[in-house]
PDB file of N, CA, C, O and CB in Angstrom:
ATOM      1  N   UNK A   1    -274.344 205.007 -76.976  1.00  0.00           N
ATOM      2  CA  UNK A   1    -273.828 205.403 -75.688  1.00  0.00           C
ATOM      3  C   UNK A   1    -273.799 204.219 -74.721  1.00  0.00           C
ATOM      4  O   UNK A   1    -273.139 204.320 -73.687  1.00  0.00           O
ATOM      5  CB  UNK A   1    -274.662 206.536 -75.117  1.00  0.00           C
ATOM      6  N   UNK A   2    -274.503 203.066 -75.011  1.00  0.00           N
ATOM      7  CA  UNK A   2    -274.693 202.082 -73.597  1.00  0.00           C
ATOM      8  C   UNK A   2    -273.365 201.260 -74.337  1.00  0.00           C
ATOM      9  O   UNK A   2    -272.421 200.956 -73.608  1.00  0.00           O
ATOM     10  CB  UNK A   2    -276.620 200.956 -73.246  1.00  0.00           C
ATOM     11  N   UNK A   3    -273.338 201.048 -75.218  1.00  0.00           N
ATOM     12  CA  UNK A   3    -271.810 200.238 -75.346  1.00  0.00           C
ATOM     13  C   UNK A   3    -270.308 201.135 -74.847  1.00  0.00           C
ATOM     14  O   UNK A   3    -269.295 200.562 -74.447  1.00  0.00           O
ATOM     15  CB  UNK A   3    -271.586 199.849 -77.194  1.00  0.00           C
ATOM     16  N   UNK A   4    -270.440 202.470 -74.968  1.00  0.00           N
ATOM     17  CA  UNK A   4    -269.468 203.227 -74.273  1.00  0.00           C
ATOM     18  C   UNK A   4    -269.474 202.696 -72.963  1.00  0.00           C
ATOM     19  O   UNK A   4    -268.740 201.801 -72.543  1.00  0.00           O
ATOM     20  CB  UNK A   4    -269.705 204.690 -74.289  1.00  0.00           C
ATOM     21  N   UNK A   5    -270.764 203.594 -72.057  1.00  0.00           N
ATOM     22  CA  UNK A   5    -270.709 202.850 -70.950  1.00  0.00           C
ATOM     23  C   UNK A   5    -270.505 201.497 -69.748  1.00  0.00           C
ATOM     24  O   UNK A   5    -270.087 201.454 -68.591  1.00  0.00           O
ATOM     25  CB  UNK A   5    -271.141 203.065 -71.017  1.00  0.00           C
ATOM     26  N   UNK A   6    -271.143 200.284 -70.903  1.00  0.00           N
ATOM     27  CA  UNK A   6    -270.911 199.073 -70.372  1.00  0.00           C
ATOM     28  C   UNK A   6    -269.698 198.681 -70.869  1.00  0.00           C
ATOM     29  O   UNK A   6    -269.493 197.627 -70.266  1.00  0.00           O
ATOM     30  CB  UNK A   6    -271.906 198.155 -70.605  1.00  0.00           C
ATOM     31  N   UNK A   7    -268.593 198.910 -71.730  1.00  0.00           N
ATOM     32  CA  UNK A   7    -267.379 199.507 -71.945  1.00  0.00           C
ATOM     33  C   UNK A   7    -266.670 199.537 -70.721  1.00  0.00           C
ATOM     34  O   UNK A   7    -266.013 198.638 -70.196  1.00  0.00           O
ATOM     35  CB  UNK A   7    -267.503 200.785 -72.503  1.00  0.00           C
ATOM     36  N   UNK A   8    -266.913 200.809 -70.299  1.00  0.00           N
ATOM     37  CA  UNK A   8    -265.956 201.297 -69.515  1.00  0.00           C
ATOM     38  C   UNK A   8    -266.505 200.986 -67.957  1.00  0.00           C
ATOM     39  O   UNK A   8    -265.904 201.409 -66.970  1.00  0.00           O
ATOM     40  CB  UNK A   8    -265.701 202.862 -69.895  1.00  0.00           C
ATOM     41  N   UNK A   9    -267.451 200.369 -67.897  1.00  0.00           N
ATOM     42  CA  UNK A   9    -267.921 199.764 -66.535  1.00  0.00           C
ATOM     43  C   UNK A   9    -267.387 198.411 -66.297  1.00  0.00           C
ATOM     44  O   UNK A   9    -266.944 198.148 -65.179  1.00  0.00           O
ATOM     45  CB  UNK A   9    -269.467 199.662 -66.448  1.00  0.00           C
ATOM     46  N   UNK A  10    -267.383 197.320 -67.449  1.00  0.00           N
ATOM     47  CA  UNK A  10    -267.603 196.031 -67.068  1.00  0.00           C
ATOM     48  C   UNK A  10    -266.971 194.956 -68.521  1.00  0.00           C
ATOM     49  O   UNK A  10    -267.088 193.755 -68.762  1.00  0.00           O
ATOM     50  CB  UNK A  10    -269.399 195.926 -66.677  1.00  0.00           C
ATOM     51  N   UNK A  11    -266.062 196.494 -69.492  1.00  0.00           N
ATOM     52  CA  UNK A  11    -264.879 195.716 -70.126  1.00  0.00           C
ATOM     53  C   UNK A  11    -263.958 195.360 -69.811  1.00  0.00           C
ATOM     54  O   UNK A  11    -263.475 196.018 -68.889  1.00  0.00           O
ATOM     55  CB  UNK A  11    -264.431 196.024 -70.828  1.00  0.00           C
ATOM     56  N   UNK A  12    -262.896 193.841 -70.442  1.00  0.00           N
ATOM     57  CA  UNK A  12    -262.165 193.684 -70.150  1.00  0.00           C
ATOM     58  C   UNK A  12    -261.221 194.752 -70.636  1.00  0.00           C
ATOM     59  O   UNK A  12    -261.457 195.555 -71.540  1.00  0.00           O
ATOM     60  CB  UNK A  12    -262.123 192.649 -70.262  1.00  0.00           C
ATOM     61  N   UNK A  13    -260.178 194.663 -69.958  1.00  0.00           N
ATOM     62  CA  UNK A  13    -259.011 195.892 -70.349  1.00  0.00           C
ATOM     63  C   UNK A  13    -257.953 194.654 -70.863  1.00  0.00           C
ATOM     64  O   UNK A  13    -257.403 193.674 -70.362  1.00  0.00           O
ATOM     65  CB  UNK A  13    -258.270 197.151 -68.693  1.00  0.00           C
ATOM     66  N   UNK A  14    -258.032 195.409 -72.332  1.00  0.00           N
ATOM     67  CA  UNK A  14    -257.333 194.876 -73.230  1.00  0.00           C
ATOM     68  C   UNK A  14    -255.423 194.976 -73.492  1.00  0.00           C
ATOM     69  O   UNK A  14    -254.518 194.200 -73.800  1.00  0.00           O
ATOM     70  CB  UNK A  14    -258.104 195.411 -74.234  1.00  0.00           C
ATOM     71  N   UNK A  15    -255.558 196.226 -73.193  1.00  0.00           N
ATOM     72  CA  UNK A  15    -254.192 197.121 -73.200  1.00  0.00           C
ATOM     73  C   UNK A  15    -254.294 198.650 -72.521  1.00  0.00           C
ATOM     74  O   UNK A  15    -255.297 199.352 -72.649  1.00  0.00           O
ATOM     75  CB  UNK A  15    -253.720 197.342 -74.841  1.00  0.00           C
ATOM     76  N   UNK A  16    -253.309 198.982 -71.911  1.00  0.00           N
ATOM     77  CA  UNK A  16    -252.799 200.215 -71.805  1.00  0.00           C
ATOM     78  C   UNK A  16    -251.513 201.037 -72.146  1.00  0.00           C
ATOM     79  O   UNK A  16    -250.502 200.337 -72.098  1.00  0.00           O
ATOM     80  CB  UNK A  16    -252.909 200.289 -70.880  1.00  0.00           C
ATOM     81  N   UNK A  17    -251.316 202.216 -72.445  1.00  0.00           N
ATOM     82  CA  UNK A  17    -250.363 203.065 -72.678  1.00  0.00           C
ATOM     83  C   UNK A  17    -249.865 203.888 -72.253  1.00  0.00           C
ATOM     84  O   UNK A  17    -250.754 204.671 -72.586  1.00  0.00           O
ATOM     85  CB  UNK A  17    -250.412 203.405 -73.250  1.00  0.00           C
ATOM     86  N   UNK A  18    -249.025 204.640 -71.656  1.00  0.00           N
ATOM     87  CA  UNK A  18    -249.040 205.900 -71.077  1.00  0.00           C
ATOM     88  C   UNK A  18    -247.783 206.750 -71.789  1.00  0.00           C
ATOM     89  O   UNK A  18    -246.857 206.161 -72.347  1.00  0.00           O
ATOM     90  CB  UNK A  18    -248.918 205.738 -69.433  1.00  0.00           C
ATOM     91  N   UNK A  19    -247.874 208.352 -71.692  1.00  0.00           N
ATOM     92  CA  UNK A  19    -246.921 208.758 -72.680  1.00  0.00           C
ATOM     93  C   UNK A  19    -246.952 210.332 -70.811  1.00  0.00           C
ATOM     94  O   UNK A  19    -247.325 210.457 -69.644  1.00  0.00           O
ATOM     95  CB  UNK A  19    -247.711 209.157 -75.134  1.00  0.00           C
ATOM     96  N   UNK A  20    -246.058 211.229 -72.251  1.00  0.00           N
ATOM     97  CA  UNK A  20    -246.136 212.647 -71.369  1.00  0.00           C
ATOM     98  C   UNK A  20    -247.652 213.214 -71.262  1.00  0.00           C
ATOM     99  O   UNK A  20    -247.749 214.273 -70.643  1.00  0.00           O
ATOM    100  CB  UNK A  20    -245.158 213.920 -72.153  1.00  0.00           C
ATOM    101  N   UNK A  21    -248.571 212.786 -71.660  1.00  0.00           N
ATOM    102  CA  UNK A  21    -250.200 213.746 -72.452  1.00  0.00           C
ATOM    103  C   UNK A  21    -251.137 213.082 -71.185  1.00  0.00           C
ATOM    104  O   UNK A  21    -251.866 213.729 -70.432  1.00  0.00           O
ATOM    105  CB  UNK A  21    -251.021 213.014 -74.741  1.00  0.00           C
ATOM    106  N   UNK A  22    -250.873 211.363 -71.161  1.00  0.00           N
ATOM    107  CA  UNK A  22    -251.919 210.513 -70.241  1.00  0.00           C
ATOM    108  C   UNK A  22    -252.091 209.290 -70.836  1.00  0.00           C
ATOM    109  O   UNK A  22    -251.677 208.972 -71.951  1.00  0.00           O
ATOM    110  CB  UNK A  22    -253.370 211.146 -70.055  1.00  0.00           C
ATOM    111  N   UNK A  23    -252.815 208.498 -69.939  1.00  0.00           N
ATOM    112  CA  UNK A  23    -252.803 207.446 -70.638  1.00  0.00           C
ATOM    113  C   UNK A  23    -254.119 207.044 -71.201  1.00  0.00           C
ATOM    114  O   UNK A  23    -255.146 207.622 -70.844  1.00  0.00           O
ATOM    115  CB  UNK A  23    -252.267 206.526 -69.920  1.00  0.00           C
ATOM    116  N   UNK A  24    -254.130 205.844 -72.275  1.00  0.00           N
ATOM    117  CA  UNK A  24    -255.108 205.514 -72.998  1.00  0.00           C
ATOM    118  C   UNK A  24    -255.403 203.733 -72.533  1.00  0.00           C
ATOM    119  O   UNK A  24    -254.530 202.916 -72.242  1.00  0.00           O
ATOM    120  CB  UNK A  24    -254.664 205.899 -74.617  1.00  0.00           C
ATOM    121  N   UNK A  25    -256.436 203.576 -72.569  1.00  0.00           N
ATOM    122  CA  UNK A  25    -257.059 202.209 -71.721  1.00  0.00           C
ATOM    123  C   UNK A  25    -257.850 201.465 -72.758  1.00  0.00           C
ATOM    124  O   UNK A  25    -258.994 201.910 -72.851  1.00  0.00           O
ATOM    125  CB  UNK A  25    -258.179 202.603 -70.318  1.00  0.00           C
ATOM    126  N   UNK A  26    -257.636 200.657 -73.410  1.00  0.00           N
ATOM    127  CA  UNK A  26    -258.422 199.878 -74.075  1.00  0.00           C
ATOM    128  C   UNK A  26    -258.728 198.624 -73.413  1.00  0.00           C
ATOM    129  O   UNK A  26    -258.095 197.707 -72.889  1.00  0.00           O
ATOM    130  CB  UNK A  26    -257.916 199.691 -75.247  1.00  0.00           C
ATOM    131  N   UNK A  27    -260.462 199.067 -73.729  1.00  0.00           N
ATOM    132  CA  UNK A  27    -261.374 197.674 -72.678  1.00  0.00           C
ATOM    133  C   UNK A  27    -262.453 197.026 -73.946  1.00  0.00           C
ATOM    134  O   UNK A  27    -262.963 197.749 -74.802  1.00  0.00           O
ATOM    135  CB  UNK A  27    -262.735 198.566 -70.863  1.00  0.00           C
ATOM    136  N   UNK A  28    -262.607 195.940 -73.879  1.00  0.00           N
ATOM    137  CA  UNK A  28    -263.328 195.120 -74.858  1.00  0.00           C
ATOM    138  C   UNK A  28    -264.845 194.224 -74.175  1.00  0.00           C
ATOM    139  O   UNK A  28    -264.816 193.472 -73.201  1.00  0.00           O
ATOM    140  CB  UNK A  28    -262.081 193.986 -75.435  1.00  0.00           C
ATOM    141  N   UNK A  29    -265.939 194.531 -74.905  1.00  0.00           N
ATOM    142  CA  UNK A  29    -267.198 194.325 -74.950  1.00  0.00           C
ATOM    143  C   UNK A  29    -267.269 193.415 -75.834  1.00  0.00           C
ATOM    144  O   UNK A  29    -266.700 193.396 -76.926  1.00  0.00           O
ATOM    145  CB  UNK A  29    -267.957 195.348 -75.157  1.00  0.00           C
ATOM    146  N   UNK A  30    -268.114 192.481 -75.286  1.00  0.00           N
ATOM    147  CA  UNK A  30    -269.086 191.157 -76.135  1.00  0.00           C
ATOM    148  C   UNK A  30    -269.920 191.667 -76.632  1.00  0.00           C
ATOM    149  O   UNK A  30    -270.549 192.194 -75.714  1.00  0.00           O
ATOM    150  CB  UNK A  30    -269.823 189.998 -75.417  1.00  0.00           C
ATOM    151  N   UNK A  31    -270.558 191.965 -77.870  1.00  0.00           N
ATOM    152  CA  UNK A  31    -271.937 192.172 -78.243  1.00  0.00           C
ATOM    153  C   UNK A  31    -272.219 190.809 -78.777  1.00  0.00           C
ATOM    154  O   UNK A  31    -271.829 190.300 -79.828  1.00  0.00           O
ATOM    155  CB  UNK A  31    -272.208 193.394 -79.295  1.00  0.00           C
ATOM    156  N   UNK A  32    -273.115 190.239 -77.663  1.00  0.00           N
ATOM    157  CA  UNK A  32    -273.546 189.045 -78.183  1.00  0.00           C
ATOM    158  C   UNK A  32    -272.820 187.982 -78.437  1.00  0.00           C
ATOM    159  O   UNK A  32    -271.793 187.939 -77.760  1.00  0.00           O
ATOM    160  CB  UNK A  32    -274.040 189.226 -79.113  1.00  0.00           C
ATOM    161  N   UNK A  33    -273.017 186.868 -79.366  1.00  0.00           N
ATOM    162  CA  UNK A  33    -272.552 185.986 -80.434  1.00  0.00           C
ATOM    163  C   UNK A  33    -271.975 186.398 -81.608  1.00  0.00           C
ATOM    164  O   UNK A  33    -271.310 185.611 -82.283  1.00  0.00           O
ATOM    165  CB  UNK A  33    -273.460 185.303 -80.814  1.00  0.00           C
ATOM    166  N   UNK A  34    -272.237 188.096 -82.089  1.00  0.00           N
ATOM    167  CA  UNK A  34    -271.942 188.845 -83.121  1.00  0.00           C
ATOM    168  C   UNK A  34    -270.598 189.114 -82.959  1.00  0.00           C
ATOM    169  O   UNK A  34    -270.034 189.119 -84.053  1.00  0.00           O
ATOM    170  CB  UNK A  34    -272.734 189.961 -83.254  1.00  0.00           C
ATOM    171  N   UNK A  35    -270.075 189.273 -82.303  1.00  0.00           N
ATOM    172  CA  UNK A  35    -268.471 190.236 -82.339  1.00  0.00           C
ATOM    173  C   UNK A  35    -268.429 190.729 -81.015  1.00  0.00           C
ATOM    174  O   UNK A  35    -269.195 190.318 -80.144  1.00  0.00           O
ATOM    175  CB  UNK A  35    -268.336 191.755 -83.512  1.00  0.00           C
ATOM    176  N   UNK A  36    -267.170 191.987 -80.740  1.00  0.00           N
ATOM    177  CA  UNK A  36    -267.005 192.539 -79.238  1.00  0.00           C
ATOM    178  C   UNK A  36    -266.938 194.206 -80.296  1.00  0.00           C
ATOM    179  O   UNK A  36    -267.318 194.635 -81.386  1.00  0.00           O
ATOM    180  CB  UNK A  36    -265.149 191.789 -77.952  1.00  0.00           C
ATOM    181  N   UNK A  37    -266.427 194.508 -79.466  1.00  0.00           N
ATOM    182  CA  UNK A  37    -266.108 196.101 -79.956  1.00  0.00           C
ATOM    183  C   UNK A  37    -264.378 196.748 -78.433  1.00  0.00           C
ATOM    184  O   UNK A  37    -264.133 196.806 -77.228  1.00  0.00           O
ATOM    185  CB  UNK A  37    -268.460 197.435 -79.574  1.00  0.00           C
ATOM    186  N   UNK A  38    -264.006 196.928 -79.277  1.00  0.00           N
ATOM    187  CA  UNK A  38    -262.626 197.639 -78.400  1.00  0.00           C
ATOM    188  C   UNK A  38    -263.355 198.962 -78.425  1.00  0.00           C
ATOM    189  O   UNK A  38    -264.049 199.408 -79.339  1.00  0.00           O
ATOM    190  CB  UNK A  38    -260.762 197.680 -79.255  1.00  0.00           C
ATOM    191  N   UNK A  39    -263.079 199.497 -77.284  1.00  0.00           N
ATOM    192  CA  UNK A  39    -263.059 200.999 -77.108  1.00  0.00           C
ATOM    193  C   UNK A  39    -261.721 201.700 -76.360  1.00  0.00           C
ATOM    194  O   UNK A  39    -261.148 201.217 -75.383  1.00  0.00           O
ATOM    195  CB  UNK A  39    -264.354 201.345 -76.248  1.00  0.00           C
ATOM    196  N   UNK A  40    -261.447 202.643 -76.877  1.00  0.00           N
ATOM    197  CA  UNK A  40    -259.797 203.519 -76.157  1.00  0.00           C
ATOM    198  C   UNK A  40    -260.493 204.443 -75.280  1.00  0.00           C
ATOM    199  O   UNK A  40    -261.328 205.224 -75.737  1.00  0.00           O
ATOM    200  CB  UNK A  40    -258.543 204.652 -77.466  1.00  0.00           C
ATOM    201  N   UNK A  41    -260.262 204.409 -74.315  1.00  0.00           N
ATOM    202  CA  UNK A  41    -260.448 205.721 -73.105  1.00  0.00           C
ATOM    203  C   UNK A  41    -258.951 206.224 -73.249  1.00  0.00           C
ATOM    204  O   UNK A  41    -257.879 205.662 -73.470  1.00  0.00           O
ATOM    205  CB  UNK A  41    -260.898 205.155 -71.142  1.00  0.00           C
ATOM    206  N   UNK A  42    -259.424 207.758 -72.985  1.00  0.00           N
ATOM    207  CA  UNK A  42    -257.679 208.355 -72.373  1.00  0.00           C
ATOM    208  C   UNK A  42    -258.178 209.357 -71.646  1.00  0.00           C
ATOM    209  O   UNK A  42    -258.975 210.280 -71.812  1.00  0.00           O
ATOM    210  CB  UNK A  42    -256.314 209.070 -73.611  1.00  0.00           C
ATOM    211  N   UNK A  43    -257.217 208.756 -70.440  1.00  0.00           N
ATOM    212  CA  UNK A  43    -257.375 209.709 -69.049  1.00  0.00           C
ATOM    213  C   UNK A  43    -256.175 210.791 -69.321  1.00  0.00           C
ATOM    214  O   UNK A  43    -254.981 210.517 -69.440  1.00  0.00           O
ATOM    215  CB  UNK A  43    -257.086 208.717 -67.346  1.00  0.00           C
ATOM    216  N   UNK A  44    -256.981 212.514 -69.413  1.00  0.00           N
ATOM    217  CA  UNK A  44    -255.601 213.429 -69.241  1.00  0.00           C
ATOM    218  C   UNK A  44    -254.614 213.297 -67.874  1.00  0.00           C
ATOM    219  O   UNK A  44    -254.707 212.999 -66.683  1.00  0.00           O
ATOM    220  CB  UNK A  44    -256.092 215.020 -69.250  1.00  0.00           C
ATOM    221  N   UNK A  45    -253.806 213.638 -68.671  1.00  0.00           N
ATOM    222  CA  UNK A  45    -252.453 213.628 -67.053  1.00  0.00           C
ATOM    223  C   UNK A  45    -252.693 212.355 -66.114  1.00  0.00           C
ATOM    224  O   UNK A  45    -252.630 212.466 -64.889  1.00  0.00           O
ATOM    225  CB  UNK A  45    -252.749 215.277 -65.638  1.00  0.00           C
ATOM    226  N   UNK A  46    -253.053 210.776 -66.938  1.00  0.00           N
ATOM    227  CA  UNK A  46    -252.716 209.901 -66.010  1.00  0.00           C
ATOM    228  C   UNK A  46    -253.896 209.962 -64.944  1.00  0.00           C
ATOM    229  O   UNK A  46    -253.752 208.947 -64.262  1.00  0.00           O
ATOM    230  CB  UNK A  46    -251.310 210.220 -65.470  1.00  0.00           C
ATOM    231  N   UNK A  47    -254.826 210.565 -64.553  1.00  0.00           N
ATOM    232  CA  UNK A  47    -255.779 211.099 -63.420  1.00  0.00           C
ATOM    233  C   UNK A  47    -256.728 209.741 -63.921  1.00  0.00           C
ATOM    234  O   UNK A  47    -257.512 209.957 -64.846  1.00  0.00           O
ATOM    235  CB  UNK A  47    -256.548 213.041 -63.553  1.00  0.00           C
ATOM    236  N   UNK A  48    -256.682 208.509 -63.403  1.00  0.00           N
ATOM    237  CA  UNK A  48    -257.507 207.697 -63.795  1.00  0.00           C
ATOM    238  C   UNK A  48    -258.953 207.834 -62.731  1.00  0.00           C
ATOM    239  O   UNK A  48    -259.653 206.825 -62.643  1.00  0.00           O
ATOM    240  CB  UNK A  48    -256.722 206.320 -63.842  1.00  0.00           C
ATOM    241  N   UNK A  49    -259.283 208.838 -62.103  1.00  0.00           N
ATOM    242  CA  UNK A  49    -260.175 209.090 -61.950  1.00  0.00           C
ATOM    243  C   UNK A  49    -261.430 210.088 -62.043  1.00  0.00           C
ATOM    244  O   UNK A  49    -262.541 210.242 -61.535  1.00  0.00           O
ATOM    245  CB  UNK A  49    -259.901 208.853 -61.479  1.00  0.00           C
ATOM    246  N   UNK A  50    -260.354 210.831 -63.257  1.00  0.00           N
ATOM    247  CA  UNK A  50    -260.917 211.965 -64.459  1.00  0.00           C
ATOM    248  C   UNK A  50    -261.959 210.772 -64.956  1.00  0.00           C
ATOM    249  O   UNK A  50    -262.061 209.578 -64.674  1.00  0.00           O
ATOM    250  CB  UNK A  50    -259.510 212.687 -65.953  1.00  0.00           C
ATOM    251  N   UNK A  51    -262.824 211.850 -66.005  1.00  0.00           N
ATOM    252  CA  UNK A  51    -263.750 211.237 -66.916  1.00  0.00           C
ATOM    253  C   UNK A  51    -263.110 210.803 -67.650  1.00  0.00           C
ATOM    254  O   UNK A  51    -261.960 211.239 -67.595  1.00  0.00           O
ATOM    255  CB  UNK A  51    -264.653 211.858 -67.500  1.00  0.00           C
ATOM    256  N   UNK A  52    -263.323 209.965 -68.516  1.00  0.00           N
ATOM    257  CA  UNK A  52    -261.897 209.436 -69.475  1.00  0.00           C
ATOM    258  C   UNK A  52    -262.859 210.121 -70.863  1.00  0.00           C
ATOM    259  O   UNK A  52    -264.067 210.342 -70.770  1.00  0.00           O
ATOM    260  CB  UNK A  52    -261.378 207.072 -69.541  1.00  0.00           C
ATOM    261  N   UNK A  53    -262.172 210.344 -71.916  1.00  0.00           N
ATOM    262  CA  UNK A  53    -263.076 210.794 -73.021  1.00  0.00           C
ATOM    263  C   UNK A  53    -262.634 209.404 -74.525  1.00  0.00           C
ATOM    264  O   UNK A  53    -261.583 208.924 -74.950  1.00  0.00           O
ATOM    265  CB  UNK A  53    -262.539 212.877 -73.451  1.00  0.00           C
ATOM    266  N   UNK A  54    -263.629 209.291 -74.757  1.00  0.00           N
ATOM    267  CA  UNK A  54    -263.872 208.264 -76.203  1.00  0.00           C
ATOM    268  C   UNK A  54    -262.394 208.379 -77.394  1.00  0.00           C
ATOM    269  O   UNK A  54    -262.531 209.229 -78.274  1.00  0.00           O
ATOM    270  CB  UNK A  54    -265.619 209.033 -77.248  1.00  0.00           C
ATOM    271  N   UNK A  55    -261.446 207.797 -77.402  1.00  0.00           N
ATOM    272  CA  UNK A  55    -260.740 208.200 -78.514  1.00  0.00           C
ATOM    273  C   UNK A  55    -260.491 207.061 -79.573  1.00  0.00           C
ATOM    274  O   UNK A  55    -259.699 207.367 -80.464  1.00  0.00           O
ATOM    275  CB  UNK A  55    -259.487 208.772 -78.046  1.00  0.00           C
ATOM    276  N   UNK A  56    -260.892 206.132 -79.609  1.00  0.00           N
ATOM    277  CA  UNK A  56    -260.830 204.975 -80.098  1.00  0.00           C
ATOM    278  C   UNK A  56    -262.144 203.966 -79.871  1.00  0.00           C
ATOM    279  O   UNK A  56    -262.503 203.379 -78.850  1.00  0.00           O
ATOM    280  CB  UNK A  56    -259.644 204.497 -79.575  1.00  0.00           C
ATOM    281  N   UNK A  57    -262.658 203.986 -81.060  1.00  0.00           N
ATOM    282  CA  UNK A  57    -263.900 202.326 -81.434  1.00  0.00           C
ATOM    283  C   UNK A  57    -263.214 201.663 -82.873  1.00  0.00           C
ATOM    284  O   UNK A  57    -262.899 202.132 -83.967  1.00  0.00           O
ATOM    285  CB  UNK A  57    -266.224 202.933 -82.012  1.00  0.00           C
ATOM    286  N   UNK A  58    -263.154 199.995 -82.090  1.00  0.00           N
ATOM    287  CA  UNK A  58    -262.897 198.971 -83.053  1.00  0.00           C
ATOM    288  C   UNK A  58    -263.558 197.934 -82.991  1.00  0.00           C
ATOM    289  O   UNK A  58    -263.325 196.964 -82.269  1.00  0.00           O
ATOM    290  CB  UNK A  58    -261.774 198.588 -83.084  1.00  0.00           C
ATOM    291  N   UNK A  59    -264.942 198.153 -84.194  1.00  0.00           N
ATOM    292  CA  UNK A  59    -265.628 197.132 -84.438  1.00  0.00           C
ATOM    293  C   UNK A  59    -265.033 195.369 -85.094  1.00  0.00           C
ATOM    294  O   UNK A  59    -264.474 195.227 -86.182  1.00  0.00           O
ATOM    295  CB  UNK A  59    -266.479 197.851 -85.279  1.00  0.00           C
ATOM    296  N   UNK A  60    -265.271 194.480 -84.335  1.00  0.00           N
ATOM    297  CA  UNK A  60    -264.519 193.071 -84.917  1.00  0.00           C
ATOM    298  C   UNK A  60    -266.228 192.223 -84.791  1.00  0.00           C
ATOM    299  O   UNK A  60    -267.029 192.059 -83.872  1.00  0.00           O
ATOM    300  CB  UNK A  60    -262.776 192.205 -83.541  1.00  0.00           C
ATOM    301  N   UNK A  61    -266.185 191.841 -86.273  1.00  0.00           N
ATOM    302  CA  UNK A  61    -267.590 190.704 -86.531  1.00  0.00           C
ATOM    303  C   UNK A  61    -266.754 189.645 -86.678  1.00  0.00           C
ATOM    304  O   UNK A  61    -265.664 189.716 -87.245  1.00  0.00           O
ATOM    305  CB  UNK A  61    -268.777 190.876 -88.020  1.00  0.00           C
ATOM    306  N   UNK A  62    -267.425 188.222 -85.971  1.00  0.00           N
ATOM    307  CA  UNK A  62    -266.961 186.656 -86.029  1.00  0.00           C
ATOM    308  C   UNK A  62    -267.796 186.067 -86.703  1.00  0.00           C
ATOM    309  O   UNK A  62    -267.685 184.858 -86.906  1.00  0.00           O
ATOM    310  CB  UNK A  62    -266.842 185.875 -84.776  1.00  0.00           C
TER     311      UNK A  62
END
């Protein structure tokens, strides 16, 4: 849960999308010297100040 959170607090935003449903926000975390991790938020109906819910983790090791 703290990589969700520090995620979506203090990731860079990698990409976004938006369709008819809402959009999806991908923000990227450093873990360490080890790798980062992408995470996808998607805000329903665009409301980027909804909770966003988890729909995407992409672990990358260097």
């Amino acid at each position: 849960m703290k990589v969700f959170d520090q995620a979506l607090n203090s990731g860079t935003i990698v990409s976004s999308k938006s369709n008819q449903f809402g959009t999806t926000v991908m923000r990227s975390v450093e873990i360490g010297n080890k790798g980062k991790i992408n995470v996808g938020y998607f805000y329903e109906g665009a409301n980027m100040s909804a909770t966003p819910k988890v729909t995407t983790i992409i672990p990358q090791i260097y």
